[in-house]
ROPADO-84621 format. One line per field, with one value per residue (C-alpha): y, x negated, z negated. Coordinates in steps of 0.001 Angstrom, whole numbers. Layout:
Y c(Y|...)
X c(X|...)
Z c(Z|...)
END
This chain:
Y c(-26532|-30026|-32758|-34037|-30827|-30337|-33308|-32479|-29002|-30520|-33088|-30249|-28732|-31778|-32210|-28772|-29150|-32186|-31254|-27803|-29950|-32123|-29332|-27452|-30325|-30957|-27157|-23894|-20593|-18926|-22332|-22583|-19074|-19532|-22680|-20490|-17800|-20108|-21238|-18079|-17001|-20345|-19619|-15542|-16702|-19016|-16385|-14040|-16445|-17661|-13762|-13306|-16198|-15062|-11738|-12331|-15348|-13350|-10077|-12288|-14133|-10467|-8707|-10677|-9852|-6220|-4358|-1910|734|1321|2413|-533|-78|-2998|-625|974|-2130|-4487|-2366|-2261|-6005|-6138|-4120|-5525|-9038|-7756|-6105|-9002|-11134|-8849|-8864|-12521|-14200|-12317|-10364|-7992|-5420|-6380|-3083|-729|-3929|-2579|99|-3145|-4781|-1608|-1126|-4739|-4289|-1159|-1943|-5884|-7378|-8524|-10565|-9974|-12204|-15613|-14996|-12407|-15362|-15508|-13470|-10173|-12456|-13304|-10034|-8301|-10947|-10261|-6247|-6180|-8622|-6723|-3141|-1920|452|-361|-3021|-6278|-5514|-4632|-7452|-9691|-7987|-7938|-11886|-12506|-10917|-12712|-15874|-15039|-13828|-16885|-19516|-17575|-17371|-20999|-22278|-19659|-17024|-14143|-10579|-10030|-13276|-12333|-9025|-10529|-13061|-10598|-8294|-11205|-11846|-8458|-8491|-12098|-10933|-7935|-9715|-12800|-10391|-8111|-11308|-8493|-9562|-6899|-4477|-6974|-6606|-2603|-2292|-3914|-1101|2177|1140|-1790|-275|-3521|-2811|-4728|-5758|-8592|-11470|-10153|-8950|-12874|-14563|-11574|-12044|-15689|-15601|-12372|-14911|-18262|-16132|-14712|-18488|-19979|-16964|-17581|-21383|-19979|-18091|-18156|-16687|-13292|-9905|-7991|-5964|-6576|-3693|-2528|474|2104|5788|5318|8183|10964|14459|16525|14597|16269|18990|17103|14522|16817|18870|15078|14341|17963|17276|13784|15480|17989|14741|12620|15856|16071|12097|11820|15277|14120|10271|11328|14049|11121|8592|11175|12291|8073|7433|10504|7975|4836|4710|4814|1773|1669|5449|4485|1829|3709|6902|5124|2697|5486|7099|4328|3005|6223|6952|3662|4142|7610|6363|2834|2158|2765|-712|-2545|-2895|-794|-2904|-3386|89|1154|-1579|661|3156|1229|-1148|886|3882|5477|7550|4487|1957|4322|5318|1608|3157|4850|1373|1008|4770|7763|8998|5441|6356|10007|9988|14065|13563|11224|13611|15013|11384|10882|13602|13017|9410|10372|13421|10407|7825|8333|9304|6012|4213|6122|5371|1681|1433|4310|2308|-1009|-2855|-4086|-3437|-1295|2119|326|-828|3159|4525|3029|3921|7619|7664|5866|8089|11041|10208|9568|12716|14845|13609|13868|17898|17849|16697|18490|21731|20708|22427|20326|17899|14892|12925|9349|8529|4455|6127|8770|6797|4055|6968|8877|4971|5585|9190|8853|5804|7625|10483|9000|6332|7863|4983|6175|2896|637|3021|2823|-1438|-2133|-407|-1829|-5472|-4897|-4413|-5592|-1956|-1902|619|3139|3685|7464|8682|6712|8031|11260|11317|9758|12105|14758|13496|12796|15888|17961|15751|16294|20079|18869|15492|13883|10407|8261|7362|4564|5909|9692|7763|5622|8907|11142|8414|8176|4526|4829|2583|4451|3725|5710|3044|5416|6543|2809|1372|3945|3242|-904|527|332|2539|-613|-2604|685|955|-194|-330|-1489|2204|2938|5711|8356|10425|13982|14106|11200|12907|12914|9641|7339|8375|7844|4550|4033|5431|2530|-482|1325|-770|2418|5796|7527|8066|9260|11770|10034|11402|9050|8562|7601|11569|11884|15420|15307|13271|13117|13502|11809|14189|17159|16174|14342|16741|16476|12904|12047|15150|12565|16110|16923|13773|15045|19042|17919|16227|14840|17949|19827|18193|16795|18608|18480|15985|17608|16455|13768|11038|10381|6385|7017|9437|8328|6639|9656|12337|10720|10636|14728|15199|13018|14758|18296|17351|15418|13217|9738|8590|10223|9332|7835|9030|8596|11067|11717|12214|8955|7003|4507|3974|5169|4827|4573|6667|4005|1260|3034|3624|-80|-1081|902|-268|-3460|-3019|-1159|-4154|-6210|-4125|-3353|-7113|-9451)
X c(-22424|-23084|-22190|-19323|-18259|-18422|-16373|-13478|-13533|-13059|-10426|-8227|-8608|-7430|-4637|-3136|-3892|-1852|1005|1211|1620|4658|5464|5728|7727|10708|10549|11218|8930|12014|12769|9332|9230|12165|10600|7504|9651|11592|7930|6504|9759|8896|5521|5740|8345|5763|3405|5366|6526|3050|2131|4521|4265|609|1103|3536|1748|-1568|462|2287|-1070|-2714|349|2318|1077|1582|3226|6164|5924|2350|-145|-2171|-6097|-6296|-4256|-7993|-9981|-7521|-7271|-11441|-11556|-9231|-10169|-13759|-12835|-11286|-14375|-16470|-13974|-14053|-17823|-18647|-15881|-14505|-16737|-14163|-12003|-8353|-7122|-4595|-2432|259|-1891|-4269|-1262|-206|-4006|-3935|-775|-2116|-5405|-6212|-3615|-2094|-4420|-5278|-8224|-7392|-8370|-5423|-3281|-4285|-7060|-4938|-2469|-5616|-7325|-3695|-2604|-5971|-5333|-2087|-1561|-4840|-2559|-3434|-955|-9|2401|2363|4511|1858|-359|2095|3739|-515|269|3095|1963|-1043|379|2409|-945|-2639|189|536|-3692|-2979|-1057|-2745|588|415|-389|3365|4418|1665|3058|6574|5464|3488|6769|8475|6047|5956|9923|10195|7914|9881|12988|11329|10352|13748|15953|17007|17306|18773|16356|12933|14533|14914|11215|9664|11830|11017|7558|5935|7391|8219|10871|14016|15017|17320|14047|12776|15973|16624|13233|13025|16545|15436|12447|14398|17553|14873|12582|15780|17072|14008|13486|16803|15541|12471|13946|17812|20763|20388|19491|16756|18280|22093|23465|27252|28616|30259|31060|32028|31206|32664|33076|32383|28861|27524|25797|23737|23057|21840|19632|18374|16898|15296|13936|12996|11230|9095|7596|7067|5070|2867|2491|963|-965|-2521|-2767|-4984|-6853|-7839|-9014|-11047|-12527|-13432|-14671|-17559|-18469|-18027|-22706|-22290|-19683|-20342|-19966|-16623|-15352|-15989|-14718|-11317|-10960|-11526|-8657|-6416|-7342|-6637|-3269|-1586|-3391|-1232|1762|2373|4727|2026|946|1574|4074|6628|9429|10624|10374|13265|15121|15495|17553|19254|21003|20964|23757|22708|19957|19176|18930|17080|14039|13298|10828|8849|7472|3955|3425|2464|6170|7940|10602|11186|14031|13955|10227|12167|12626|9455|7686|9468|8795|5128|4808|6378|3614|913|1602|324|-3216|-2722|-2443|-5072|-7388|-6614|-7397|-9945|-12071|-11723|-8540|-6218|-2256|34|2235|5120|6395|4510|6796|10196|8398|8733|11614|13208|11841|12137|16087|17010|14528|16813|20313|19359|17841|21225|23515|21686|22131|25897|27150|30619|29678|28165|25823|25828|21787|21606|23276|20749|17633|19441|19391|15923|14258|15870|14820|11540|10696|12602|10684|7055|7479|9706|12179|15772|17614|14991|15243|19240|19106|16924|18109|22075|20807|18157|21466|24795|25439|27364|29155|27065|25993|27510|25338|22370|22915|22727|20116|18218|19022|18203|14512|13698|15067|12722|9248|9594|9044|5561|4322|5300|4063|4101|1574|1093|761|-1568|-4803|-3860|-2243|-5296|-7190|-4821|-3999|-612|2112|4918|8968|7510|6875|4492|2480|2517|1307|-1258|-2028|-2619|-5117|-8638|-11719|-13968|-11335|-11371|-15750|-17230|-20728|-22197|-23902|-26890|-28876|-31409|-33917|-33710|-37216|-36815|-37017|-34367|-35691|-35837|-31918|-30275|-31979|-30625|-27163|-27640|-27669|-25140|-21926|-19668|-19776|-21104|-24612|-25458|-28689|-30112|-33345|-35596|-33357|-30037|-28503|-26276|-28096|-25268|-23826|-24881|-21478|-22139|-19255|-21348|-24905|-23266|-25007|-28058|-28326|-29864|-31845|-35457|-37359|-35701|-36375|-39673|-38536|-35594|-35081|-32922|-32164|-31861|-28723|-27185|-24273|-22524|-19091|-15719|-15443|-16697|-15117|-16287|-16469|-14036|-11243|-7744|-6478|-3704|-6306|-8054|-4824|-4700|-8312|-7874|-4647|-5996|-9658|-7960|-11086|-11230|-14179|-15428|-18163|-17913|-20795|-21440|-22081|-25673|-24627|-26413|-24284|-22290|-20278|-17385|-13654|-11848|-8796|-7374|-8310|-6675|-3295|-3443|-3459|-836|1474|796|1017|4222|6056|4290|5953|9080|9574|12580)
Z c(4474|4533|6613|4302|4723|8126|8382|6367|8287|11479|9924|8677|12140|13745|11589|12273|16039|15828|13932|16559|19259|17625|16701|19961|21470|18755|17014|18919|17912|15950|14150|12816|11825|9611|8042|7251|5894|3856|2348|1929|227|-2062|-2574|-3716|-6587|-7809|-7994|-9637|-12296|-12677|-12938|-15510|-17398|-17833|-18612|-21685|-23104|-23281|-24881|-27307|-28044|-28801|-30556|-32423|-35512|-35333|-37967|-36695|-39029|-38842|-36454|-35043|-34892|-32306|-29647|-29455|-28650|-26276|-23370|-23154|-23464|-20757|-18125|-19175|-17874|-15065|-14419|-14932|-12387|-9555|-9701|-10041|-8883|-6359|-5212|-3321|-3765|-4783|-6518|-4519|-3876|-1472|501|1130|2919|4967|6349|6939|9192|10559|11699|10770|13175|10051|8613|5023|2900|1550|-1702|-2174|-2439|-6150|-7552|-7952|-9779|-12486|-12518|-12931|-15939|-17772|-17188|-18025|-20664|-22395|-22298|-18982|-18286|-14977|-13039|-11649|-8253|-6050|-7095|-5908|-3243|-1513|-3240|-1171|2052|1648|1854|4779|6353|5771|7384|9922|10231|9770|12554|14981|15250|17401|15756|15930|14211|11566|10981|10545|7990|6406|5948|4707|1931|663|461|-1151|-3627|-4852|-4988|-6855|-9659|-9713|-8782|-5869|-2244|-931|-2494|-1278|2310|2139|784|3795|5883|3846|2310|4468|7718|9473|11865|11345|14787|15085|15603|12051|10000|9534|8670|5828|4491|4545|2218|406|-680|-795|-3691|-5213|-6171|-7090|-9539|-10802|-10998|-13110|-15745|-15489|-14359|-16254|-14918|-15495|-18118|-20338|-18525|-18996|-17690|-20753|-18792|-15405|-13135|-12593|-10583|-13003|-13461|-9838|-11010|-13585|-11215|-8556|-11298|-12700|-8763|-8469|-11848|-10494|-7264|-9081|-11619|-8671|-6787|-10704|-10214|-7077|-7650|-11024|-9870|-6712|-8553|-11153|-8522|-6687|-10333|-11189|-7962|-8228|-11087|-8956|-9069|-12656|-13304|-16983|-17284|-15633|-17392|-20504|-19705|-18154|-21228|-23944|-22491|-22363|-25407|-27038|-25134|-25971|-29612|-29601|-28009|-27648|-25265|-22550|-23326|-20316|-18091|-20378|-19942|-23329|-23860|-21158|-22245|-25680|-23035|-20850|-23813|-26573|-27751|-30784|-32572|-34307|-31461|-29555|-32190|-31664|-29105|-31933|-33204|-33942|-33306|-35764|-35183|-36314|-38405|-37357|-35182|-34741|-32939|-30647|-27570|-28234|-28055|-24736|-23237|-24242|-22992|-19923|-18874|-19895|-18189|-15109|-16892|-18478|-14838|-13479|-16189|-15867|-12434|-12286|-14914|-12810|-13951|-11538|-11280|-9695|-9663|-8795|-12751|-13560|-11743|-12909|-15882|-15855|-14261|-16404|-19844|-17851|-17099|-20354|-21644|-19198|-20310|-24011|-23935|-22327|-24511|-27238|-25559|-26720|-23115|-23480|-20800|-22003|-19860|-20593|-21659|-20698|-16891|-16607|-17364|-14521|-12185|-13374|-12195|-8949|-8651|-9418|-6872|-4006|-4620|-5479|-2809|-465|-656|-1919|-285|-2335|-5006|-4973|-4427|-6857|-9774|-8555|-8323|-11092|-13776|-12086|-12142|-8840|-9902|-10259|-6431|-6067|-8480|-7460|-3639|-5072|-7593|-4849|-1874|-4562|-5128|-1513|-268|-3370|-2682|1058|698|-668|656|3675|2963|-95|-2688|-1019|2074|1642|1854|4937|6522|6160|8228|10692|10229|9072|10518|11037|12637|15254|18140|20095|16892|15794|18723|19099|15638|16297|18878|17953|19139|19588|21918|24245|24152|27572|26376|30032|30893|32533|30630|31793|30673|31072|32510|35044|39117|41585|42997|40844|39662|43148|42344|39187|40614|43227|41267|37891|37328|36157|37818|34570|34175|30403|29840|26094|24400|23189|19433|22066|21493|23743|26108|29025|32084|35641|37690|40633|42523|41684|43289|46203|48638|47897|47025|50438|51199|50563|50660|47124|45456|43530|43451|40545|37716|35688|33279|36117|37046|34622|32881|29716|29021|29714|25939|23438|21014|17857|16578|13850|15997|15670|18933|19039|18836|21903|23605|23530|23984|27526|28542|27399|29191|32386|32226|33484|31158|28038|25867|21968|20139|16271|13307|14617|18109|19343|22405|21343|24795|26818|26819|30033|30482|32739|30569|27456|29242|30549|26650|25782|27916|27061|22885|23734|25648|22806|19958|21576|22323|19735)
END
């Protein structure tokens, strides 16, 4: 950096130190953290505009010459392009990883106090435009939702908030960023509940519903009044409809349980290949490429395509969907082409971001639950039982089935779908369709897609305030690296001299690599420590004796808290994969941080 630089650096600095001190003097703490939320809520419904904006231009740009009735060749090559350039951008640009955009945020509330990379604030917006608007069958939500949160990240990073504050603002992001690209408040609140787990206490339900309703109007600003889709409820609900409701959520459950199976089975299989990234890329684009060739309403977000469902009423409105496909213009293949492109999709995704694109499950997931709603109600009414299901309602309530299920959310679920069409009406059903799902993926998976990767590692944030706070706890806060080692050869001597002038009443045995051999317990060799006549007859290995237990560097802070309550120690040592010392963790110190995170977390 040069001294220009350096300058401007310490300029900014100064600014911001001034402007905290006005600002401490004329603006209380919860005043200013509305203001921010009111700007992040600003900010995230630029982005997703921006986001959107990008993503249609660049898939009008590449398709609008496509023929309907035919198949088109180009379906083959766009997708490779794509996730080429999003390749290339990553690499040389960014130089980071941006991809799983929502289970970035939760590890970043979990176990980065919150803070989350400045460059989030806009490179997953290109790299997702570029994948998307290329075919990349995957969704622009949890680009900007780890958008959103990054901005609230970065003010708060800004004006030097406490981890608390951060977390708030980071919550608040997430949920103005849903509801600037559903024009759904309500829903953008309830996701920071069920899938960012901020707690809504009464200091944070505000500042959220804040940036929720500020994101909601500038949306409406952006690209008018309109909802998402021309909904109107035709068949109102009715008793009779239970049974097929409850059968649509089981249905619901059991495709969410195949999604998450199949989606993690196909990011373990891509990342064996992550030391071969143009064996990847290939292999991931091929597949794409030949799935939206096949069927293409996989081509991006898939929008348009449920929008055949949700305002159409006939055979004839409906084989709309067939367009561009081998099956255009065969309206009998038209169940069968549904129920095809709803087993695919999540291939499609996974190949997409398997092969280095960048995008979400969150539009994926509406996705197939929205084919695999109307797929059910169809077979249905076909079966000509003498109930008929209503096919625009069902694929309304398969959407909601499938993201209760696949992200363990029925309340967003149930919001977003309401505020997504106007379709207040409709709640009964969605409740249960919803209830259905949850209750049928629960036998299976306890945490969401989001969520299984963080959960194996233990760094899940979770309602639970002793699990959470346990969670925010971090090995390397807890290490008191100020030991005093010993050789296992050294004499009695020279230890009660080493014992003499030690800081901490553990005395570690280390070979000559650092391996941890065993402790010297001071209580133990208490008799004998002044007996001069023994000092040359023992050694070190003579004495020494092996840890009531060890740590490893990586251990979740809630296994350590059994292994000290099982153990009773007061110190235990942290060692690494190779058994070399790293330090020692202090039972009292642990506690001591608890108690403190707790009063932290617990605190409005």
């Amino acid at each position: 950096m040069d001294i220009t630089e350096d300058n401007s650096t310490v300029a900014q600095i100064g600014i911001i130190d001034r402007f905290d001190k006005w600002r401490s003097e004329f603006i209380s703490d919860r005043q200013f953290v509305y203001i921010l939320a009111f700007l992040v809520g600003v900010l995230a419904s630029v982005a997703a505009y921006v986001l959107h904006t990008m993503i249609c231009e660049i898939e009008e740009l590449l398709t609008s010459g496509f023929k309907m009735t035919n198949v088109n060749w180009l379906y083959l090559l766009y997708p490779v392009i794509g996730i080429w350039l999003t390749t290339l951008f990553i690499k040389y640009v960014v130089r980071d990883s941006i991809s799983h955009g929502i289970t970035r945020v939760l590890y970043a509330l979990a176990t980065n106090k919150s803070k989350i990379k400045g460059h989030n604030t806009w490179t997953s917006i290109v790299a997702s435009a570029i994948t998307i608007g290329f075919g990349g069958s995957v969704g622009a939500e949890a680009p900007i939702v780890l958008t959103g949160s990054a901005i609230g990240s970065n003010l708060g990073k800004l004006f030097k908030l406490d981890d608390r504050t951060l977390m708030l603002l980071v919550g608040c992001g997430g949920a103005a960023a849903v509801s600037a690209i559903f024009k759904a408040p309500i829903a953008g609140l309830v996701f920071t509940l069920e899938i960012l787990m901020v707690d809504l206490t009464m200091a944070s339900l505000l500042p959220i519903l804040i940036a929720t309703v500020t994101a909601t109007c500038f949306s409406y600003l952006f690209t008018g009044g309109s909802s998402m889709y021309a909904f109107h409820v035709d068949y109102e609900w009715q008793l009779h409809r239970i049974p097929a409701t409850i059968l649509l959520g089981i249905f619901c459950g059991f495709l969410s349980l195949y999604f998450m199976r199949v989606m993690t089975w196909c990011e373990d299989g891509f990342g064996k290949l992550s030391k071969y990234p143009y064996t990847k890329l290939l292999v991931g684009a091929l597949v794409l490429s030949s799935l939206i060739f096949l069927f293409p309403s996989l081509y991006g977000e898939g929008y348009d395509s449920m929008r055949v469902f949700i305002e159409g009423k006939t055979v004839e409105d409906w084989q709309s969907v067939l367009r561009g496909s081998m099956f255009a213009g065969n309206a009998k293949y038209l169940v069968l082409y549904v129920g095809l492109v709803m087993i695919t999709k999540v291939f499609a995704t996974s190949a997409t971001n398997g092969s280095g694109g960048c995008g979400g499950t969150f539009a994926p997931t509406l996705f197939i639950g929205g084919f695999a709603g109307f797929f059910f109600s169809r077979v249905w009414n076909m079966q000509e039982v003498g109930l008929y299901v209503p096919e625009k309602n069902f694929t309304l309530y398969g959407m909601a089935a499938l993201m209760s299920g696949v992200m363990h959310a029925p309340l967003t679920g149930i919001f977003l779908i309401a505020e997504l069409t106007g379709g207040y009406q409709l709640f009964i059903p969605l409740l249960i369709v919803s209830i259905s799902s949850y209750l049928t993926i629960n036998i299976f998976e306890h945490h969401s897609i989001y969520a299984m990767r963080l959960a194996r590692q233990g760094k899940l944030l979770t309602h639970h305030t002793d699990r959470s706070v346990l969670t925010l706890m971090t090995m390397d806060k807890m290490l008191d690296r100020r030991y005093t080692p010993v050789s296992p050869d050294m004499e009695m001597g020279k230890l009660i001299h080493v014992i003499s002038g030690s800081l901490t009443s553990y005395i570690p045995v280390l070979d000559d690599s650092g391996v941890l051999l065993g402790e010297i317990d001071i209580v133990k060799i208490r008799h004998i420590m002044f007996r001069t006549e023994l000092y040359h007859r023992f050694t070190v290995s003579q004495l020494m004796s092996p840890p009531l237990a060890t740590l490893g560097v990586n251990d979740p802070m809630e296994e350590v808290m059994k292994v000290f309550e099982k153990t009773g120690a007061i110190t235990l040592p942290v060692i690494d994969v190779n058994n070399v010392l790293v330090g020692y963790i202090s039972r009292v110190k642990m506690f001591d941080n608890y108690r403190k995170l707790v009063a932290d977390y617990s605190t409005e």
